[in-house]
C-alpha positions as CSV (number, residue, x, y, z in Angstrom):
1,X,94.8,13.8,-35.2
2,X,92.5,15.3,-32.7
3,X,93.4,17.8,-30.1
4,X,95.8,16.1,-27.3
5,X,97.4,17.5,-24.8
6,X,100.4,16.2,-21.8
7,X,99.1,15.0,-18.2
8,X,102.5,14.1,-16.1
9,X,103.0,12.9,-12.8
10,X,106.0,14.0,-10.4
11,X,106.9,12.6,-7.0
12,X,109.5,14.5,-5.4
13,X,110.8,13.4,-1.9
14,X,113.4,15.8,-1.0
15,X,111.2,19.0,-2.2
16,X,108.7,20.6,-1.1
17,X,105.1,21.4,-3.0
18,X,105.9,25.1,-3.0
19,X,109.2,24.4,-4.9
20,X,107.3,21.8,-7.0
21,X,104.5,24.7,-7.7
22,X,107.3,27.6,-8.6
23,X,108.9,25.0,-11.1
24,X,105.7,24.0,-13.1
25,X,104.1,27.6,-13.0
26,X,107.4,29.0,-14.8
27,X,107.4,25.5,-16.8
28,X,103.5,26.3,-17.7
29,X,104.0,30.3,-17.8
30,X,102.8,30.3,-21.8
31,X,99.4,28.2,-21.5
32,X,96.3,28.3,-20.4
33,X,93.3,26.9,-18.0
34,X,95.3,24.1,-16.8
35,X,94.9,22.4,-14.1
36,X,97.5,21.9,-11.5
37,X,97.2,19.7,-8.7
38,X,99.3,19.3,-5.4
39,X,99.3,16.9,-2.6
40,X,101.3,15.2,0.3
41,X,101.1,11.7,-0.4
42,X,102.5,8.6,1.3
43,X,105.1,6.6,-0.5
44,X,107.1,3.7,-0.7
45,X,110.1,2.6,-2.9
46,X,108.0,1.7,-5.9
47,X,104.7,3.1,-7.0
48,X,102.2,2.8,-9.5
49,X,100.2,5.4,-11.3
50,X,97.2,5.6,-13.6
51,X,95.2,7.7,-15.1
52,X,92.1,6.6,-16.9
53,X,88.8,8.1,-18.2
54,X,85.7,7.6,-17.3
55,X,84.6,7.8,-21.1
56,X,88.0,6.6,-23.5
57,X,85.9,6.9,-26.9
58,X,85.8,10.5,-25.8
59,X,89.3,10.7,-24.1
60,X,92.2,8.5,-25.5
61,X,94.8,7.9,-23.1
62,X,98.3,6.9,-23.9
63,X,100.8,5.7,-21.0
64,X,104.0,7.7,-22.1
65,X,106.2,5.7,-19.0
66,X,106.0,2.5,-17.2
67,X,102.6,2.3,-14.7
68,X,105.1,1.2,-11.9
69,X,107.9,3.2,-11.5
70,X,111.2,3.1,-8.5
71,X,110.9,6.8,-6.2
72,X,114.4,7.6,-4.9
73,X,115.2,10.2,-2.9
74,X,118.2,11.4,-5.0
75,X,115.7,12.5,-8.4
76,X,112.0,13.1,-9.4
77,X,110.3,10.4,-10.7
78,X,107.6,11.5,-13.5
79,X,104.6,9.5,-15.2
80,X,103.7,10.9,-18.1
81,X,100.3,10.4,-20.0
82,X,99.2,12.1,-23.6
83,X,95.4,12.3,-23.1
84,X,93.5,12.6,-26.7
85,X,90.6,14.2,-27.3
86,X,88.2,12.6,-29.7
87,X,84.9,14.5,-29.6
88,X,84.0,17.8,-27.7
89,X,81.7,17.7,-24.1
90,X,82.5,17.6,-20.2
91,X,84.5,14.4,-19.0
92,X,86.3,12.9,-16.0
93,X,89.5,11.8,-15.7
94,X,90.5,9.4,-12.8
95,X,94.2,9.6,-11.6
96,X,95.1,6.9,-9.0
97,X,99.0,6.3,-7.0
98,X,99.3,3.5,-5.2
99,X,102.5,2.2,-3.1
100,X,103.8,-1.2,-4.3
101,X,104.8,-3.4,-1.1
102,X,106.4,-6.6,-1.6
103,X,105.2,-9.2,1.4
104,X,107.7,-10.7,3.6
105,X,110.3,-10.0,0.9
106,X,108.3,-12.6,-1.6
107,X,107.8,-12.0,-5.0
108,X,103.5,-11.8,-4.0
109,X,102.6,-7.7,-4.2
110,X,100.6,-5.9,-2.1
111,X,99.0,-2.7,-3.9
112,X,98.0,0.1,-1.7
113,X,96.3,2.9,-3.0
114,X,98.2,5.9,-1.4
115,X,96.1,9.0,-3.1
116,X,93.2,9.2,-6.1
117,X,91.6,12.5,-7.8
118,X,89.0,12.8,-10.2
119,X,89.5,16.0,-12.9
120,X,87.0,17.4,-14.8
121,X,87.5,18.3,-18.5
122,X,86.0,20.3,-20.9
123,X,86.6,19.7,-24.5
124,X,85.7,22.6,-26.3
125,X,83.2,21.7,-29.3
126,X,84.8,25.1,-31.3
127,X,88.6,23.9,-30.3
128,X,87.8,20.1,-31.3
129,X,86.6,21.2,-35.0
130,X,89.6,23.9,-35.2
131,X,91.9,21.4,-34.1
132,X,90.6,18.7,-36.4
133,X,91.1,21.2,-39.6
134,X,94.3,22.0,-38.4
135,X,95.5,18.5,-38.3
136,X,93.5,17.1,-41.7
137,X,93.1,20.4,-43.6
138,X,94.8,18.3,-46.8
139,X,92.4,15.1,-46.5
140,X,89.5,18.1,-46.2
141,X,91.1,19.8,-49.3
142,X,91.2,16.5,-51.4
143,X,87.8,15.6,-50.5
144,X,86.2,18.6,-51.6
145,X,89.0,19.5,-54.4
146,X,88.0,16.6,-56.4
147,X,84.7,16.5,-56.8
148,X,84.8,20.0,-57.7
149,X,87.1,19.5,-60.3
150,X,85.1,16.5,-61.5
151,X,82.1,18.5,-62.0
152,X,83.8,21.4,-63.6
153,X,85.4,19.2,-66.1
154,X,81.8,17.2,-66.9
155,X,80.3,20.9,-67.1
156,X,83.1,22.2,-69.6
157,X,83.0,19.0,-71.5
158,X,79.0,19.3,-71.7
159,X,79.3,23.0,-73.3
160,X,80.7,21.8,-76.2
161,X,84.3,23.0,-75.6
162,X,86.7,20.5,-77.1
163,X,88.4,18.6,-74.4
164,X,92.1,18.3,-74.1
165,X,94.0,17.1,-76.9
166,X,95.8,13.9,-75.7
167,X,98.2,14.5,-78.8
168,X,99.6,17.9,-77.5
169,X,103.2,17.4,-76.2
């Protein structure tokens, strides 16, 4: 496990971006440099959202909702991405929306990219190793436990100290 953090989507037709900005500032009150974007964007009844990055051995991204998603007026509609980080450095990620327009009422789609953004991240090299320890400290311990204990035993052993008795209850 690696450090990995949330990236989510909202379209919100019947609110406006200042009530969209109170929400996710109280919703966000607790962390740190994150980056909040906000934008008027054209819509239709369905729409389709990515988010990719511009280097995935570096970035892992994991769709958490459908790509193509129905926008109502009556709720939100959220996308929802967990974005991995594998190794420390500066990265892009590119976000995309596009409406989904069905032609002449057909089945044939017509994909129409309604807003993009590129966001730049920096994966801390200090924050990657802490994170990594965090998440494998017991892997880490076994790895170094054992072979200590290996050579401890063979130095013992090679000291003439009698070994353990495989007799003793």
């Amino acid at each position: 496990m690696h450090s990995e953090t949330d990236a989510e989507l909202i379209i919100s037709p019947d609110r406006t971006i200042e009530e969209l900005k109170a929400e996710t500032l109280k919703k966000l009150e607790q962390k740190k440099n994150i980056d909040q974007r906000f934008a008027r964007v054209q819509i239709s009844n369905r729409m389709r959202a990515t988010l990719k990055s511009t280097d995935p051995e570096a970035l892992a991204i994991t769709p958490a909702t459908s790509d193509t998603q129905v926008v109502t007026s009556r709720s939100d509609t959220r996308w929802l991405w967990k974005v991995r980080a594998n190794k420390g450095g500066e990265y892009s990620l590119v976000f995309s929306l596009a409406a989904v327009l069905k032609i002449d009422g057909e089945s044939s789609e017509l994909v129409v990219e309604t807003y993009s953004d590129k966001i730049e991240v920096s994966v801390g090299t200090a924050q990657w190793i802490k994170d990594f320890i965090e998440h494998n400290w017991q892997y880490l311990l076994s790895t170094l436990l054992i072979p200590i204990a290996i050579y401890a035993y063979k130095a013992w052993k090679k000291n003439g100290q009698p070994g353990p008795d495989p007799d003793a209850p």
